[in-house]
N, C-alpha and C positions, 0 to 999 in steps of 0.2 A: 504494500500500500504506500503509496507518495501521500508524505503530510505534509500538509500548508502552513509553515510558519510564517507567521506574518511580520511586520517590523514591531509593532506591539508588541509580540510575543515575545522578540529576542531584549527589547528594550527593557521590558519589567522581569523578565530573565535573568538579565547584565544588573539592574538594580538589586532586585532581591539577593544575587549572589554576594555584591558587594556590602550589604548591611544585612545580610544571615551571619558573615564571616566576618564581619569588619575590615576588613580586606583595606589596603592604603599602599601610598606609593613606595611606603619600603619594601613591601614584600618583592617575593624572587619564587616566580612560580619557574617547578620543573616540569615541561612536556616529557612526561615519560611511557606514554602507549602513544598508540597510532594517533594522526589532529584528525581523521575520520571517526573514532572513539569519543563516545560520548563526552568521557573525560576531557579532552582538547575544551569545551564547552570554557572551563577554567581561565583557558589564556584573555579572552575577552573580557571580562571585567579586571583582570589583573592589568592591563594594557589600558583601560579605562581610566585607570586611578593613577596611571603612571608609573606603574613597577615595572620590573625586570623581568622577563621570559626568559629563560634557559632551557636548549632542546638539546638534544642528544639522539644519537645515531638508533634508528631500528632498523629489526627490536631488540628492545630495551630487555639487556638482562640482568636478573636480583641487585648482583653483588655490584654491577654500573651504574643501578640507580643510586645504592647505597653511597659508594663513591662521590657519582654526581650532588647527592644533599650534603655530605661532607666539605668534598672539596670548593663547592660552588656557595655556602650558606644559605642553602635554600631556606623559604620559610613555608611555602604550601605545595603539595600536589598531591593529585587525584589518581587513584589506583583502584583496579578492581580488587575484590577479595584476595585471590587467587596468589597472584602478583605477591601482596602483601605477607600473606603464608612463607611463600617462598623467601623472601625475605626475611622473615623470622626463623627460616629455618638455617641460614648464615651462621656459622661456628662464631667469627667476628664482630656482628653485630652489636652486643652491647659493646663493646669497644669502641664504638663511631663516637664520634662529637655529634649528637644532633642536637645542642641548645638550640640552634635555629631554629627549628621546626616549632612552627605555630599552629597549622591545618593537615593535617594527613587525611586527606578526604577520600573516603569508603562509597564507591557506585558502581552499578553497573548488575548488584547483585549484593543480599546479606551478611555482614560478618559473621559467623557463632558467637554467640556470646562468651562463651569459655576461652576463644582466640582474642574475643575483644579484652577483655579483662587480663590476657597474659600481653597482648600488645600494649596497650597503652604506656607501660613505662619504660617500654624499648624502644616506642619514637614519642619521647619525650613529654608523656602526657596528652600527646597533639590528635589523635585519634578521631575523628568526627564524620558524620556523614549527613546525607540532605535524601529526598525522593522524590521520584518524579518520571517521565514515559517521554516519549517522543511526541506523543499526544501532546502533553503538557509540563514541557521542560524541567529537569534538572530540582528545580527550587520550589517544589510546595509546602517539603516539610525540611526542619531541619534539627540537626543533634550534636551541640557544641559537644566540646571533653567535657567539660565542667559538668555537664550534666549525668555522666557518662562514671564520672569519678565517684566511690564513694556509696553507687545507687546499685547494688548489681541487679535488682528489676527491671532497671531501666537499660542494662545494656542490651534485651532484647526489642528496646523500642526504636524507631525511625527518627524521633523528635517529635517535635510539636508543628502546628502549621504557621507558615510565615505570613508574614502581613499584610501582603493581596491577594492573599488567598481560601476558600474557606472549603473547608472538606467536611465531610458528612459519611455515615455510612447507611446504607438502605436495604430493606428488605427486596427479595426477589421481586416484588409487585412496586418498589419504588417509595414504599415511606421509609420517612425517615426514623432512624433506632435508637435506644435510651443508652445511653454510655454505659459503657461494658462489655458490649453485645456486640460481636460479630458480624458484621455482611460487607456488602459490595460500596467501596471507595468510588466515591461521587466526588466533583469537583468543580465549582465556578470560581471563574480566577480569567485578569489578562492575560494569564499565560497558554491560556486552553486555544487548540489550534482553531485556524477557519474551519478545516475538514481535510477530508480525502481525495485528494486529485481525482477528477470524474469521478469520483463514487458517493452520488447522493445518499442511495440507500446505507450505505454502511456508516455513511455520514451521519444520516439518522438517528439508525440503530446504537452510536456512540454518544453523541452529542443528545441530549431531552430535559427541553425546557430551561436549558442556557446549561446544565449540567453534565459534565463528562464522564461518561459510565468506566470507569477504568479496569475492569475485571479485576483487580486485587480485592483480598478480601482482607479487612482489619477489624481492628476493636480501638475504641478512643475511652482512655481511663480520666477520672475524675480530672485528677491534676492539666489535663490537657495533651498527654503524650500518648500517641499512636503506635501500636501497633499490629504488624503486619504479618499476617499470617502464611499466603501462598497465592498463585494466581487461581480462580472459581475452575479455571479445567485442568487446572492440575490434581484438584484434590480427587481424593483417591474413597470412594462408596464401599465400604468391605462390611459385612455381614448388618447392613443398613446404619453403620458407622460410617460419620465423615471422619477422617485423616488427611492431616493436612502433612505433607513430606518435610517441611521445616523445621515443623514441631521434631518428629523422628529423626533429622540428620543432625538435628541441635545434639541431641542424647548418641547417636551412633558415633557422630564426630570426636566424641571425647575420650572412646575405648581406643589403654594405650597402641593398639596393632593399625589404629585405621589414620592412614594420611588424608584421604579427601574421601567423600561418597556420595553418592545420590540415590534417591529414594524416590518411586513411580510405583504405580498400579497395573496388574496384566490381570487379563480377564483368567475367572474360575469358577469354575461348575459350581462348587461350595460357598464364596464368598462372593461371588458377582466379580469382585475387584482383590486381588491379593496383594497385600502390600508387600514389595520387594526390593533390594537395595543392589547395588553394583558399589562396589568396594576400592578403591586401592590402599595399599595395606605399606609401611615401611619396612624398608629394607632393611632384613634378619630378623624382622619380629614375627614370632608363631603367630597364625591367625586360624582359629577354626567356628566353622559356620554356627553350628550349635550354642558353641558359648556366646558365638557372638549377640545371637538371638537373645538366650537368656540375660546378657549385660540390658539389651535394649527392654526385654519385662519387669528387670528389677526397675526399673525408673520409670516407665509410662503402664499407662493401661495395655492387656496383653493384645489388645485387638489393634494398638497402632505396632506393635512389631512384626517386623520383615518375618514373613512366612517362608523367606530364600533369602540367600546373601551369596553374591556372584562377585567372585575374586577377579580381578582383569591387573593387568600389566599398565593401562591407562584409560584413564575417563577420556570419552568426547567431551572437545574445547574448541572453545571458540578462539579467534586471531590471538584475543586480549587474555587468553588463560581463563573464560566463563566456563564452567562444566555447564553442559548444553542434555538438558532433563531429556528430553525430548529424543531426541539422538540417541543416547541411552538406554531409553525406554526401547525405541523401536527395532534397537541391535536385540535385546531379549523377547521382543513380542514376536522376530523372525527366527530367532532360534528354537 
């Protein structure tokens, strides 16, 4: 689908980003994924305010980027999760000087919270992230360190919403829900697109009544912070149980044999939906399926645990290191 952003759109974009982060002309943002990556989004209001870009050769790998925020005194850039992993996985890493670092900004996809809480003081408290689609840019919500520090409830949230922007979540028929409550992320804001290059209809089907139907499904707690559950066709229908795979790879991600994983649904005669996982495991660590299942029962209800756990050599990814569900999914739905 071609989405129509409009000059509007990038304007209160470029704004938001620069007073979500306070962003000024000292910083030194580093491009360090592809400027077709979302993340690139960044250099534009950092060039606004009059700071410094600093780019570097792709792609960008771990231990270059870590160099580049060293050597160069970076103060922000935007990495997907993935990225960031990797980078924590650096022998060297607390060794770095990063006083600089002011924003290490998280997109593109969620951090676990367990990664978040072991990051944060390996780049320097500076951890933070924002939400937002191509639909509707980059900046709806947003989730300074500070709020991040100190909260570990909240390191499962997105942030709160920014200031031209007002988010709501709705029931399948469209009202609006009582705080607490889970459903489908709505959004009126200038940042929300015209539409869809000739496609009225889906334009429609997105856009009702000024509000953007975003397929994410969240829950907004009293205090005002959001969170995000998984996208409405990812979740996964198993013995007339919703599961949501975020919730289960928050809990799989932390058992010590599992490096990265994803979690999807394949159809079964018993369960409608079986929820199953694809795994990569680190290297020398024992992994077996069974325990692994039981680590995931001891922690969630038993009906959101993997009924399978499929070992691979590597996850499907995307250019920027995203593990791609979907991909994933459909390598086991053919086998």
């Amino acid at each position: 689908k071609g989405v129509q952003q409009t000059y509007r759109v990038w304007h209160t974009c470029i704004d938001l980003m620069i007073r979500a982060f306070e962003l000024d002309g000292d910083d030194r943002n580093l491009l360090a994924a592809p400027m077709t990556h979302g993340t690139g989004t960044l250099l534009v209001p950092i060039l606004a305010q009059g700071g410094t870009q600093v780019f570097m050769p792709q792609p960008a790998r771990p231990a270059a980027i870590i160099e580049a925020i060293e050597k160069d005194r970076v103060t922000t850039v935007f990495l997907p999760p993935t990225v960031i992993y990797m980078m924590m996985a650096e022998e060297d890493l607390t060794k770095r000087d990063f006083k600089s670092l002011k924003h290490v900004i998280v997109g593109g996809a969620a951090m676990r919270p367990d990664e978040i809480k072991r990051g944060l003081p390996m780049f320097n408290n500076a951890l933070e992230t924002c939400y937002g689609q191509t639909e509707v840019p980059q900046i709806v919500t947003v989730m300074r360190s500070r709020d991040w520090l100190n909260n570990d409830h909240r390191l499962a949230s997105c942030g709160h919403t920014t200031d031209r922007c007002d988010l709501r979540v709705v029931d399948p028929e469209g009202n609006f829900l009582p705080t607490g409550q889970a459903g489908e992320i709505v959004i009126k804001s200038e940042l929300v697109m015209k539409g869809y290059l000739d496609m009225p209809d889906a334009t429609a089907e997105t856009i009702k009544d000024g509000w953007l139907y975003t397929g994410d499904v969240a829950a907004i707690e009293e205090d005002g912070f959001i969170y995000i559950k998984d996208r409405i066709r990812d979740m996964i229908v198993t013995g007339g149980f919703n599961v949501f795979p975020s919730d289960v790879e928050a809990v799989l991600g932390q058992h010590p044999a599992v490096k990265e994983c994803v979690v999807f649904g394949l159809p079964d005669d018993k369960w409608g939906e079986a929820v199953q996982a694809a795994v990569e495991v680190h290297a020398g660590q024992p992994a077996d399926e069974d325990e692994i299942i039981q680590y995931v029962k001891s922690r969630l209800d038993s009906v959101k645990a993997p009924k399978r756990v499929h070992f691979v050599d590597e996850l499907p990814r995307s250019p920027v290191g995203k593990v791609l569900r979907r991909e994933a999914k459909a390598q086991f739905q053919e086998a």
